[in-house]
VOZARO-499329 format. One record per residue (C-alpha): residue in one letter; chain; x, y, z. Coordinates in Angstrom, 2 decimals, always signed. Each point is the difference from the previous one (the first is absolute). Example, Ala and Ser with C-alpha at 12.3 -4.5 7.8 and 13.67 -1.06 7.14 Angstrom:
REM VOZARO-499329
  aa  ch     east    north       up
   A   A   +12.30    -4.50    +7.80
   S   A    +1.37    +3.44    -0.66
//
This chain:
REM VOZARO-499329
  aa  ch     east    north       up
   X   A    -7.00   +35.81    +5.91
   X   A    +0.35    -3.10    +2.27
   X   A    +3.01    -1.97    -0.85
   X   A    -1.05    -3.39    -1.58
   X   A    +1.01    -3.14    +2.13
   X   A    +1.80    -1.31    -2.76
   X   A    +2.33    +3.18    -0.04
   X   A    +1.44    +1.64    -3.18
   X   A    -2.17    -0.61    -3.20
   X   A    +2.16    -0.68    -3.34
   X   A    -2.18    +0.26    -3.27
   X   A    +1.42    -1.17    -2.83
   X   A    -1.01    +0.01    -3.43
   X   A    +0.22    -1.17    -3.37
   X   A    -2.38    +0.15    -2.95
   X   A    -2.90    -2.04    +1.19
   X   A    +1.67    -1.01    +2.72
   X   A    -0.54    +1.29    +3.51
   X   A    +2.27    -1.35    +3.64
   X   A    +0.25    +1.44    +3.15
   X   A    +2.84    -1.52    +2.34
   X   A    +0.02    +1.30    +4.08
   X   A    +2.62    +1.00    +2.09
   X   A    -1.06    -2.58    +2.66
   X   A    +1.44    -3.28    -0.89
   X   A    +1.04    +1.02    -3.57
   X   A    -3.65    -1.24    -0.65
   X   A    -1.29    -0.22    -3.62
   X   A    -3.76    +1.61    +0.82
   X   A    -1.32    +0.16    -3.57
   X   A    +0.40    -1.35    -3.45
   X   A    -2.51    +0.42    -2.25
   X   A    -0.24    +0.17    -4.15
   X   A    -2.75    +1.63    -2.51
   X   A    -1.30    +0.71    +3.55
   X   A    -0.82    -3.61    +0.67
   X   A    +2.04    -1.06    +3.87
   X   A    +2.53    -2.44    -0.75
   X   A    +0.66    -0.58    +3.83
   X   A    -2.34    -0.30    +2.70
   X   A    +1.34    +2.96    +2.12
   X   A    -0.86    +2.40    +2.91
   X   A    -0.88    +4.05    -0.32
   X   A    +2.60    +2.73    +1.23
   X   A    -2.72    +0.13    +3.21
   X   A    +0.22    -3.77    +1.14
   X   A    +2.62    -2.35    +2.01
   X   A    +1.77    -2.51    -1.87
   X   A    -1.23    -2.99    +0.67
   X   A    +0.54    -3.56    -1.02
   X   A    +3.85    +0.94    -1.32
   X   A    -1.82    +1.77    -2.77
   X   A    +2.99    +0.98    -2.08
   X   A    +2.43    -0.31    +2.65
   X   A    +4.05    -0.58    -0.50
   X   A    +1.14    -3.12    +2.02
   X   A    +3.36    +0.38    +0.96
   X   A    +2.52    -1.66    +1.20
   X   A    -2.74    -2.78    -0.25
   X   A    -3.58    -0.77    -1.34
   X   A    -2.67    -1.69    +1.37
   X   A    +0.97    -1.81    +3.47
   X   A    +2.17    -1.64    +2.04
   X   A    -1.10    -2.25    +2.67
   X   A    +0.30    +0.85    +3.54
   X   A    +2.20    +2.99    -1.22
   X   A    +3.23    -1.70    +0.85
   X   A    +3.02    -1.15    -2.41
   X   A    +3.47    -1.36    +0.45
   X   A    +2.60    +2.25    -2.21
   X   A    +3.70    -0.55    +0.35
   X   A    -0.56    -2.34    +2.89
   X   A    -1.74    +2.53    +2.68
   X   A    -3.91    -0.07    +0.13
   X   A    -1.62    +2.93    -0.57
   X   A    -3.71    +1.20    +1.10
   X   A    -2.09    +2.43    -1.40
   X   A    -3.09    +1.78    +1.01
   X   A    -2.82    -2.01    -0.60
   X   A    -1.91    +2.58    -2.56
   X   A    -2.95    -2.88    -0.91
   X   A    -0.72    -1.10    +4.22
   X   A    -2.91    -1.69    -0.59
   X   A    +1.66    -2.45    -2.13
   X   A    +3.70    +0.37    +1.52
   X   A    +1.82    +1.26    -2.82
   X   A    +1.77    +3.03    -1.17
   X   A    -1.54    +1.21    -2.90
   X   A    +1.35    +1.61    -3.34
   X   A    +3.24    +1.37    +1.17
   X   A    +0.91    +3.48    +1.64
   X   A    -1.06    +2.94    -3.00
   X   A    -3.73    -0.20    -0.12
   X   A    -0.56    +2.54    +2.54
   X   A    +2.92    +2.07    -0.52
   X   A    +0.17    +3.52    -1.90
   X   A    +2.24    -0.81    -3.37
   X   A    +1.73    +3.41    -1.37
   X   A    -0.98    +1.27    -3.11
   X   A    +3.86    -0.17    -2.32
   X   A    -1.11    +1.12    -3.19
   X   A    -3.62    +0.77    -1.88
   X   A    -1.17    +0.66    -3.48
   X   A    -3.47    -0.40    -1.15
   X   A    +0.57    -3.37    -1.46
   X   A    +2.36    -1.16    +2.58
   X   A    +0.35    -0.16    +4.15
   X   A    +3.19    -1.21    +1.74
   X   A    -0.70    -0.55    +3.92
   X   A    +3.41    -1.22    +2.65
   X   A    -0.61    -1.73    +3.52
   X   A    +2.58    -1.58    +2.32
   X   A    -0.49    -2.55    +2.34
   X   A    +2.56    +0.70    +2.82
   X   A    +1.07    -2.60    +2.33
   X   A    -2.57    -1.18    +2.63
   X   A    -1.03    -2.86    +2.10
   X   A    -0.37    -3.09    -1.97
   X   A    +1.90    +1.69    -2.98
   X   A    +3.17    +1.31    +0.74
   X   A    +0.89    +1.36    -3.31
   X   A    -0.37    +3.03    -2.25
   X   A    -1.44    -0.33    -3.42
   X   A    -1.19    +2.68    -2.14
   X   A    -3.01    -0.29    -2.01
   X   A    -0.67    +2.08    -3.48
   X   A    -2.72    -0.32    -2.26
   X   A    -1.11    +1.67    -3.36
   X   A    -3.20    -0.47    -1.50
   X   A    -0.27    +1.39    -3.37
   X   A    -3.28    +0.36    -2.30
   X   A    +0.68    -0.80    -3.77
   X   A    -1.07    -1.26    -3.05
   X   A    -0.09    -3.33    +1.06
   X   A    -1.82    +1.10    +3.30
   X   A    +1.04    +0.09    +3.57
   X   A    +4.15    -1.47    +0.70
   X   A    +1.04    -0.15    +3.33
   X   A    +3.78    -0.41    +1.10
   X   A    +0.88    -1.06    +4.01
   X   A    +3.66    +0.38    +0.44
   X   A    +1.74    -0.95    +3.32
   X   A    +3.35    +1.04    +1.30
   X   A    +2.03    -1.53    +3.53
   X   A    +1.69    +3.06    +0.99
   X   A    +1.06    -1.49    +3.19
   X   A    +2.97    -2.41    +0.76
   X   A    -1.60    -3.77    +0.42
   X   A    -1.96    -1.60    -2.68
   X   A    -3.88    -0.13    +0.47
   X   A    -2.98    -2.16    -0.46
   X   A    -1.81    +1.77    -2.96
   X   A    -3.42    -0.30    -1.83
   X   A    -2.40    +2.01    -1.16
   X   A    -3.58    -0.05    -1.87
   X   A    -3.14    +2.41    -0.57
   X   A    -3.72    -0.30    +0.44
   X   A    -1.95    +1.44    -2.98
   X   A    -3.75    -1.46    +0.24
   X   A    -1.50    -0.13    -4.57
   X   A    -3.22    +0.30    -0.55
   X   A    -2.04    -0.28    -2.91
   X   A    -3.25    +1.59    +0.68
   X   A    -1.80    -3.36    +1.27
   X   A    -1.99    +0.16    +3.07
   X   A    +1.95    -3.16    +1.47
   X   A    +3.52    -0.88    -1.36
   X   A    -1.52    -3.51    -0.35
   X   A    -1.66    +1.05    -3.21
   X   A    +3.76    +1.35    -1.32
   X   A    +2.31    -2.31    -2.57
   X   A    +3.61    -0.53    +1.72
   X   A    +2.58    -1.56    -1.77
   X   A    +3.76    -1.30    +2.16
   X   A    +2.58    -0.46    -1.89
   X   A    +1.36    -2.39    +2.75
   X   A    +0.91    -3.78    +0.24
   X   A    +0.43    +0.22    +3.95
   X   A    -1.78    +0.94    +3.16
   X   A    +1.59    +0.40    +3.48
   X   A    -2.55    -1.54    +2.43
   X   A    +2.03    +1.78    +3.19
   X   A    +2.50    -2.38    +0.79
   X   A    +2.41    +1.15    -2.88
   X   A    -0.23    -2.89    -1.84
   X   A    -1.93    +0.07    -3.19
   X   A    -2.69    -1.81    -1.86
   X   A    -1.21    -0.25    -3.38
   X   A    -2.85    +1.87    -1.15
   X   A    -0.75    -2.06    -3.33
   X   A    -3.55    -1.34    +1.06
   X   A    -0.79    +1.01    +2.97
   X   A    -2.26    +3.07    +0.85
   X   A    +2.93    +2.33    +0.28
   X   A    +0.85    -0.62    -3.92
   X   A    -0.99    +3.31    -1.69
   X   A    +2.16    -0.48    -2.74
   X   A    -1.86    +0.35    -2.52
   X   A    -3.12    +2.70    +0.49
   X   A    -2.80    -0.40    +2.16
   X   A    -2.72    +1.63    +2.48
   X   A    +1.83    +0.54    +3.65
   X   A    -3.00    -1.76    +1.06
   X   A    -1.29    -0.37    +3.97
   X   A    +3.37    -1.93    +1.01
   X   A    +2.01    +1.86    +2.82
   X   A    +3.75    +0.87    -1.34
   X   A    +2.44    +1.95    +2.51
   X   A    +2.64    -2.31    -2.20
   X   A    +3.36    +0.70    -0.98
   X   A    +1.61    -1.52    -3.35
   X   A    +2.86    -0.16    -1.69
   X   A    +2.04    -2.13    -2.91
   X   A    -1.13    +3.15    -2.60
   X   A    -0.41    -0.62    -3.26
   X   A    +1.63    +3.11    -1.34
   X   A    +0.14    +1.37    -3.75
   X   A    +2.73    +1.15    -2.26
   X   A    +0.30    +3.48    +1.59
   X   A    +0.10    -1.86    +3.57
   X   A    -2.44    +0.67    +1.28
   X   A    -3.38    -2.10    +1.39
   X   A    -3.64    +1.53    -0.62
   X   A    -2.84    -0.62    +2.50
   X   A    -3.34    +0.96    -1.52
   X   A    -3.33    +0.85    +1.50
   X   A    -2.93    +0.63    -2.58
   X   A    -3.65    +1.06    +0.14
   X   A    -1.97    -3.00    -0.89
   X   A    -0.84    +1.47    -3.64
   X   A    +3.81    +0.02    -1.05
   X   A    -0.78    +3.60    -0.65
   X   A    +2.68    +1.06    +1.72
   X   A    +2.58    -0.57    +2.89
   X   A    +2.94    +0.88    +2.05
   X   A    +3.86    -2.06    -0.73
   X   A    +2.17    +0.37    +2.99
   X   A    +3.25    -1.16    -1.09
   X   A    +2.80    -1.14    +2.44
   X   A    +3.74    +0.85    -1.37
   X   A    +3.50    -0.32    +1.85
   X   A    -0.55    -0.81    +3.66
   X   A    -3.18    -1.39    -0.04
   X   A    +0.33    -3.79    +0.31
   X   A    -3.04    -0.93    +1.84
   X   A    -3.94    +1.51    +0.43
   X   A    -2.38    +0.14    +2.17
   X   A    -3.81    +0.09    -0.95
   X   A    -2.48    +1.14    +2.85
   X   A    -4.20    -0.04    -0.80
   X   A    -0.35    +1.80    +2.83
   X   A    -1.98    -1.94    +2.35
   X   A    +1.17    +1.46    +3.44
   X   A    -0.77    +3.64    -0.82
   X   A    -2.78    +2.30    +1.55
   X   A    -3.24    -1.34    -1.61
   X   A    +0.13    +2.91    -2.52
   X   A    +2.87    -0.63    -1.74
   X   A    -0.32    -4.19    +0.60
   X   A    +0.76    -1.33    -3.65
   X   A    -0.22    +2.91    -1.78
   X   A    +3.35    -0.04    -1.27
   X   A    +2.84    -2.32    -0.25
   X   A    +3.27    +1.22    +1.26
   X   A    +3.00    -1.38    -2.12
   X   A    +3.37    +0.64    +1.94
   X   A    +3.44    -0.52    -1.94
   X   A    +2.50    -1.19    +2.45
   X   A    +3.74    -0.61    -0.06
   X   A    -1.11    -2.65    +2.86
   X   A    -2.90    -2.05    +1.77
   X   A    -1.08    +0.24    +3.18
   X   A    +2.43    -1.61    +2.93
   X   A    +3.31    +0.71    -2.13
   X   A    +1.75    +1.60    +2.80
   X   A    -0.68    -3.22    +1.72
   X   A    -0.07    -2.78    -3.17
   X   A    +2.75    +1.71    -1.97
   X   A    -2.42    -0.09    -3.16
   X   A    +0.12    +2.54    -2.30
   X   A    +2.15    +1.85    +3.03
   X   A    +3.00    +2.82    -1.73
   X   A    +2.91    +0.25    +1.52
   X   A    +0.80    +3.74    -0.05
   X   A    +4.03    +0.50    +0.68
   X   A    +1.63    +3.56    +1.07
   X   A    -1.40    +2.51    -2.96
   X   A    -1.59    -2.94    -1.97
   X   A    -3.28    +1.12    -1.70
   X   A    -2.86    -2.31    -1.43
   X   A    -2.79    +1.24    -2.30
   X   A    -3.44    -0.95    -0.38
   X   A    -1.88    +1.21    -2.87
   X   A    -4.00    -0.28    -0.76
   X   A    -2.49    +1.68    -2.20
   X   A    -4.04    +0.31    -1.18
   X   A    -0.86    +0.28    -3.26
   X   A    -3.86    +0.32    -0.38
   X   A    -1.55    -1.18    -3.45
   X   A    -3.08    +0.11    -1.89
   X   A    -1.15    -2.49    -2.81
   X   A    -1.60    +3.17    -1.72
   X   A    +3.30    +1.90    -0.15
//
């Protein structure tokens, strides 16, 4: 049987509820409830592919010309993104993560990123994703196990769907007060075309956006929602400890297939440019950890 390109194949399940995380990338595949696909995925036969599901880590999204200052030496690394000049979505996407424990609710998957050029430090990566009552909870711990403190973020790229042909058609609802326009400095949302605060069709508008100033609840934590344009049902993806800024992407670069078909929303710890702007950017000191914890809970008004 030919080995798929997204290695290893990790089903997990839980009454109605169905994932599938890879061994490439610690990737989540598939998430799907009742049978309906909560994310906009890939099959065990295809190539990942827009960061579908992919771990970013030690940081998400970019950083600009791929070079950063860190304890006052400049560092460079390989520019993964040449047409535009960055590096891309740190070091693990493309790296086999080690299976450290399995049941068939649960799937714990370790990395390490080992010094190299343009990040000379050693951080190891861990993350659990767990199916439950309340759906799908995913846990990113990071460890320094070397001796100098480290630059650190980290994010992931689910893509939601709702079952609309366009994601234009879908309800999203931000609960942010901020967006980062790319210099690190924010703006205000309240009136302006990036205010989805209270629900509303994505619409036509372009958004590869990040956000943050989240309006969190009692339990902490900050609920993005994406609904079918009935209200008949929908997908919460809820941002806990960690996650202190988003990034919402319609799509619009992709292969024509896939253009706008989904929306990816990314919890971050960080924007893009922290290793250079300092926003968002952790600190990671000899065997310091951070944790970055996000979930999906998919709804129906019928239920």
């Amino acid at each position: 049987m030919p080995t798929s390109p997204s290695g290893h194949q990790i089903e997990l399940r839980h009454g109605d509820q169905t994932a599938v995380v890879v061994e490439l990338g610690a990737a989540l595949r598939h998430y799907s409830v009742a049978g309906r696909p909560v994310l906009a995925g890939f099959s065990a036969a295809e190539r990942i592919v827009g960061g579908r599901g992919q771990v970013l880590a030690p940081w998400p999204n970019r950083i600009s010309g791929g070079r950063y200052t860190w304890d006052g030496e400049e560092q460079q690394l390989p520019l993964t993104e040449p047409a535009h000049g960055n590096a891309i979505h740190g070091l693990l996407r493309w790296t086999s993560w080690q299976v450290a424990a399995r049941d068939p609710e649960r799937a714990e998957l370790t990395a390490t990123v080992w010094p190299q050029p343009g990040y000379p430090f050693a951080v190891a990566v861990h993350i659990e994703y767990a199916l439950g009552p309340g759906g799908l909870a995913v846990t990113i711990t990071a460890r320094n196990i070397g001796d100098a403190a480290a630059p650190y973020g980290i994010g992931q790229h689910p893509y939601l769907t709702v079952g609309t042909d366009l994601v234009d058609d879908a309800l999203l609802t931000l609960p942010v007060a901020q967006r980062l326009p790319g210099d690190g400095t924010a703006a205000a949302v309240a009136g302006t075309e990036y205010d989805f605060r209270t629900p509303r069709p994505v619409g036509p508008g372009r958004l590869d956006t990040a956000f943050t100033e989240l309006t969190r609840g009692a339990d902490g934590r900050a609920v993005v929602t994406l609904a079918h344009p009935s209200g008949g049902h929908g997908t919460d993806l809820w941002l806990g400890e960690g996650a202190e800024f988003l990034q919402v992407f319609t799509g619009d670069t992709l292969a024509s297939s896939a253009r706008r078909r989904s929306i990816a929303v990314e919890p971050m710890s960080c924007p893009a440019d922290a290793f250079r702007t300092g926003v968002g950017l952790v600190t990671l000191a000899p065997d310091a950890r951070h944790v970055l914890r996000w979930g999906l809970t998919s709804w129906s008004a019928s239920s």
